[in-house]
N, C-alpha and C positions, 0 to 999 in steps of 0.2 A: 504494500500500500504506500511505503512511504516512499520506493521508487517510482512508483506513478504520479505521483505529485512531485516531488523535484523534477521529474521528464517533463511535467506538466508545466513547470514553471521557469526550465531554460527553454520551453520551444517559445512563450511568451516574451523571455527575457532576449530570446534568438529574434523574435523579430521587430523587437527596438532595437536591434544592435548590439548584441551583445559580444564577449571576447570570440576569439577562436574557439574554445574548448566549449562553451556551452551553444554552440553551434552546430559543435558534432553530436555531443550529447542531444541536442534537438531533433537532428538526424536520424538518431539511433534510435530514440523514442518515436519517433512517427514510422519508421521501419517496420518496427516491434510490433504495433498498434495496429500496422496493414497486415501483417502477416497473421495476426491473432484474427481481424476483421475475415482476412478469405476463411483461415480457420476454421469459424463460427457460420460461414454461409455453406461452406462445404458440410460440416456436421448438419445442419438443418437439411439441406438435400438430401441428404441419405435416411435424415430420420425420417422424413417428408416421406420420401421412397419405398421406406420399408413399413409404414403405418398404412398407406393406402396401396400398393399393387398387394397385398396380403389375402383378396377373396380370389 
């Protein structure tokens, strides 16, 4: 939790300007956050999938 909120708060801090480092950190964090996002659409299709072709 509490690296969701510091990510949360260099990708804000990244886009006032912030140093070099909490720019990649911002980076990494929205990387993370896409990857969890297809993750979670992929998990719902399958669950999707396997609730209704089942008759």
């Amino acid at each position: 939790m509490v690296l969701a909120v510091g990510g949360g708060a260099c990708v804000v801090w990244a886009e006032r300007g912030g140093h070099r480092w909490v720019r990649r950190v911002a980076t990494v964090t929205l990387a993370a956050s896409e990857l969890v996002r297809r993750s979670e659409k992929r998990r719902r299709r399958s669950v999707t999938r396997t609730t209704s072709g089942g008759d």
